[in-house]
Structure formats: structure tokens, C-alpha cells
Chimera marker file (.cmm) of the C-alpha trace (Angstrom):
<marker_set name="trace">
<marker id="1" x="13.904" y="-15.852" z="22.501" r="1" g="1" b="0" radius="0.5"/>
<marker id="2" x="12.937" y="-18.594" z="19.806" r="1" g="1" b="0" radius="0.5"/>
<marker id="3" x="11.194" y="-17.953" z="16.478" r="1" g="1" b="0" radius="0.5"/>
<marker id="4" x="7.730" y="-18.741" z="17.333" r="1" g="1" b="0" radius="0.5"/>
<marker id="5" x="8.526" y="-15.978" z="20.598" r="1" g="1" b="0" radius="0.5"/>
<marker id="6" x="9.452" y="-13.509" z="17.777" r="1" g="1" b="0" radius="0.5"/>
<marker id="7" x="6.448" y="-14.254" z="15.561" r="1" g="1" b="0" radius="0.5"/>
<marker id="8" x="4.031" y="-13.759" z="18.491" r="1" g="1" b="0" radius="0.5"/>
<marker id="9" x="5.759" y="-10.920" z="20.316" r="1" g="1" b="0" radius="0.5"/>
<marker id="10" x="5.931" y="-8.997" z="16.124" r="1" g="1" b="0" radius="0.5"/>
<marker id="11" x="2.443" y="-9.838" z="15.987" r="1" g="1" b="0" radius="0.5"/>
<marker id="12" x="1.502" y="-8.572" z="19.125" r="1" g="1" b="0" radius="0.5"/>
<marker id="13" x="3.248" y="-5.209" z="18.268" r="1" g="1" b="0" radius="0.5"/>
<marker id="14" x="1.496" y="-4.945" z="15.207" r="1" g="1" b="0" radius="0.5"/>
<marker id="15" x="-1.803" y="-5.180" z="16.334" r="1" g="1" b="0" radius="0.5"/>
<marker id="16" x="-1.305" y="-2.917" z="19.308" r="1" g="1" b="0" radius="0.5"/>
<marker id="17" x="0.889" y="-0.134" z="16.643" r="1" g="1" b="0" radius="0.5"/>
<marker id="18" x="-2.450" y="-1.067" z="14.458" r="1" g="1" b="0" radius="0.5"/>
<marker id="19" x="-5.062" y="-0.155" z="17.273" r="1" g="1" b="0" radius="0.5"/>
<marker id="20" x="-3.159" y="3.089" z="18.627" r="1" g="1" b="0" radius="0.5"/>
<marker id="21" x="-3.235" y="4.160" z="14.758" r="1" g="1" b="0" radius="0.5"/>
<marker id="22" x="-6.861" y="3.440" z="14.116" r="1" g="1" b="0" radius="0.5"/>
<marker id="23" x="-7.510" y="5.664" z="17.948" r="1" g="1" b="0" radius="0.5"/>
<marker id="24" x="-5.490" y="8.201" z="16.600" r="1" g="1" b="0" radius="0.5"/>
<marker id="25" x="-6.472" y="8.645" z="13.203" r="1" g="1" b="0" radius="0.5"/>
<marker id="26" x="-3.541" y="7.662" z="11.681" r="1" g="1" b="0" radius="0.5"/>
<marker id="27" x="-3.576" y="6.174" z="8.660" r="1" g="1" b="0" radius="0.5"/>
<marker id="28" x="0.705" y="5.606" z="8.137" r="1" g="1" b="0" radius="0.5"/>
<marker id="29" x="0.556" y="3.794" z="11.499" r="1" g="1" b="0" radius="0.5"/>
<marker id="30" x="-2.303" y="1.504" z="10.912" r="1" g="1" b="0" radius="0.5"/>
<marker id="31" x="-0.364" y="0.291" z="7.880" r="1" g="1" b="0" radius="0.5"/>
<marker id="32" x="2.791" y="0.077" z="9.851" r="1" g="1" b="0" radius="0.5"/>
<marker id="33" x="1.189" y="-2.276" z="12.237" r="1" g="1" b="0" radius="0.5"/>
<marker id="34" x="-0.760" y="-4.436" z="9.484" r="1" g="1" b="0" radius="0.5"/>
<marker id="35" x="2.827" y="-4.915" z="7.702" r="1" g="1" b="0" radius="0.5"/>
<marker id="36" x="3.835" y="-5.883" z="11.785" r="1" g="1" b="0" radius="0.5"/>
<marker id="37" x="1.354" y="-8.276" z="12.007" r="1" g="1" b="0" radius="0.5"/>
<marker id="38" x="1.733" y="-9.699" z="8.794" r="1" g="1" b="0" radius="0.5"/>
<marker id="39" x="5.318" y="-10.180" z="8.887" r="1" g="1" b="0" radius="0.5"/>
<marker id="40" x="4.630" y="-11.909" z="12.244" r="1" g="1" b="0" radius="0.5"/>
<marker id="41" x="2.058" y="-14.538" z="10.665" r="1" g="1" b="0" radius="0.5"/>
<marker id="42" x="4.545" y="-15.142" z="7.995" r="1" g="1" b="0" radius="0.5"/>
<marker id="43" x="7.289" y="-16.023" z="10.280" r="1" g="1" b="0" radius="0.5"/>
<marker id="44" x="4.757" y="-18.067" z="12.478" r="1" g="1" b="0" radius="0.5"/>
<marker id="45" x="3.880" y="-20.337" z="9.582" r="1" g="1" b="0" radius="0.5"/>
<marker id="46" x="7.338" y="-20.315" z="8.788" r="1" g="1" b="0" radius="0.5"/>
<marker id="47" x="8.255" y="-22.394" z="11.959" r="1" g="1" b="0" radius="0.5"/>
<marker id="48" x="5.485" y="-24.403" z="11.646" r="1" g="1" b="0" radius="0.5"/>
<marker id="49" x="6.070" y="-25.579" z="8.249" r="1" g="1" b="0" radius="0.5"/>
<marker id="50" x="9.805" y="-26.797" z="9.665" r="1" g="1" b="0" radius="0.5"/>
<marker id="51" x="8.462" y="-27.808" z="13.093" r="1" g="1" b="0" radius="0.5"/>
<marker id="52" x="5.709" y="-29.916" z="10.068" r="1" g="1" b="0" radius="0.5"/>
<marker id="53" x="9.023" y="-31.183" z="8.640" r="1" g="1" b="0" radius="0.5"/>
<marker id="54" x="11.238" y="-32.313" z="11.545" r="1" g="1" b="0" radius="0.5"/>
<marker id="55" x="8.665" y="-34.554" z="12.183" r="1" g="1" b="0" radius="0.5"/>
<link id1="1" id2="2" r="1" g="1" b="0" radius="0.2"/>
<link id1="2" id2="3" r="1" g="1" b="0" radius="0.2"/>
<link id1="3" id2="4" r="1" g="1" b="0" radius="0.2"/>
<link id1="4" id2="5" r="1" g="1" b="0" radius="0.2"/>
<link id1="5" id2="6" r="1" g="1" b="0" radius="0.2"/>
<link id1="6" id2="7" r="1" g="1" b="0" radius="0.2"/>
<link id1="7" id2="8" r="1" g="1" b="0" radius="0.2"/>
<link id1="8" id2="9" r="1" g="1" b="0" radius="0.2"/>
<link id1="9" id2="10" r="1" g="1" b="0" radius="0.2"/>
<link id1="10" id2="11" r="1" g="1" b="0" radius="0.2"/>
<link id1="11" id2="12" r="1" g="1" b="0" radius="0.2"/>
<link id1="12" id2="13" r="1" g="1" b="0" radius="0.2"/>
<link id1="13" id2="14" r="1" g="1" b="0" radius="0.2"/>
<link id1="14" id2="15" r="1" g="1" b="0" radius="0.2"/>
<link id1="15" id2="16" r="1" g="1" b="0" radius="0.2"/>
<link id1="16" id2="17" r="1" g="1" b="0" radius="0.2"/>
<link id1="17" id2="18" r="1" g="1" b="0" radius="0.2"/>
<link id1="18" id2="19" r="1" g="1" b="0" radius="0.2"/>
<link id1="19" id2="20" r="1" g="1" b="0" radius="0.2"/>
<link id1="20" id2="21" r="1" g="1" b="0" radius="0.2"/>
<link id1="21" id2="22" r="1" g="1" b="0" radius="0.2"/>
<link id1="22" id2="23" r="1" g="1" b="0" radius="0.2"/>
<link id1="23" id2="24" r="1" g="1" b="0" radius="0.2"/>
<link id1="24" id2="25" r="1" g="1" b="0" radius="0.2"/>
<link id1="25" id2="26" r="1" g="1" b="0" radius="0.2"/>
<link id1="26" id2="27" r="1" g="1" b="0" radius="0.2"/>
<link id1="27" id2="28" r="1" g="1" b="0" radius="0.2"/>
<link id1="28" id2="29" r="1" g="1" b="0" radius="0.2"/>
<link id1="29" id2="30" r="1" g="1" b="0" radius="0.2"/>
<link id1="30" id2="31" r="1" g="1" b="0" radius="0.2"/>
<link id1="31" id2="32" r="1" g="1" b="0" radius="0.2"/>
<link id1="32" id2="33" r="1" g="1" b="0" radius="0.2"/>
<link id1="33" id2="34" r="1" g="1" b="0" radius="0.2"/>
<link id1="34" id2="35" r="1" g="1" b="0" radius="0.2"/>
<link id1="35" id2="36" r="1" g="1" b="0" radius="0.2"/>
<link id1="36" id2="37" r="1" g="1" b="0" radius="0.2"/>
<link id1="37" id2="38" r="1" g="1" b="0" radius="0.2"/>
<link id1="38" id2="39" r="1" g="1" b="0" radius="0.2"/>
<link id1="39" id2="40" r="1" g="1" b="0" radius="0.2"/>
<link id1="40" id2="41" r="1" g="1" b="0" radius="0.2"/>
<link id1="41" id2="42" r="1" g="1" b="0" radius="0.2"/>
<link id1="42" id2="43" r="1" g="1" b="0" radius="0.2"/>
<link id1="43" id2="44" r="1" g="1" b="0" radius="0.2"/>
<link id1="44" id2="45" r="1" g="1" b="0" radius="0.2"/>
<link id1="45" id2="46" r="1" g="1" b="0" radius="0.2"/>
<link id1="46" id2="47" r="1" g="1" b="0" radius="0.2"/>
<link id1="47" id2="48" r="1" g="1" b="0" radius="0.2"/>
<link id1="48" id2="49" r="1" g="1" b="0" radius="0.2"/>
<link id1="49" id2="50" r="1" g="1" b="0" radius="0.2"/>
<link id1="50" id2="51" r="1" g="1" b="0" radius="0.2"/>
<link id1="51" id2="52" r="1" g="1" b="0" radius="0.2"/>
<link id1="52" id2="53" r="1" g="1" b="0" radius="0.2"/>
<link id1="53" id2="54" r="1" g="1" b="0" radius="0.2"/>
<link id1="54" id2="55" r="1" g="1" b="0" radius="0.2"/>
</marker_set>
């Protein structure tokens, strides 16, 4: 699995995790899937700020 993989399947995680939360009313898990989600966007621009630089 490649890093952009990873930073779509961690974002995809956190938003589902983030959803099942907010259906729940569960306030630790909604949280758990925004810091998902946002770790996922961070690794996404990661890649693309070395795919930017391979270039």
C-alpha cells in the first residue's frame, strides 16, 4: 500500500469512526475520528508536497 493509499484509507476511517460517534452519541469517538481524519489530510499533503518536489 503506498502513502497516498494510507492517507485516503486513515481518512476514510476517520470519517466513518466520526459518523458512527455522532449516531451514537459519543462524544470520545467523534474526536477519535476527527484526529483520524486529520492525521490522514496531513499525510495526504505530505505526499503531495514531495510528489510537488520530484518534479
Amino acid at each position: 500500500m503506498s502513502a497516498g493509499e494510507k492517507a485516503k484509507a486513515e481518512q476514510a476511517k476517520g470519517k466513518l469512526k466520526r459518523a458512527t460517534g455522532r449516531a451514537a452519541v459519543d462524544d470520545p469517538m467523534v474526536a477519535e475520528g476527527q484526529a483520524e481524519k486529520s492525521k490522514g489530510d496531513a499525510r495526504q499533503a505530505k505526499e503531495k508536497m514531495k510528489d510537488m518536489f520530484k518534479r
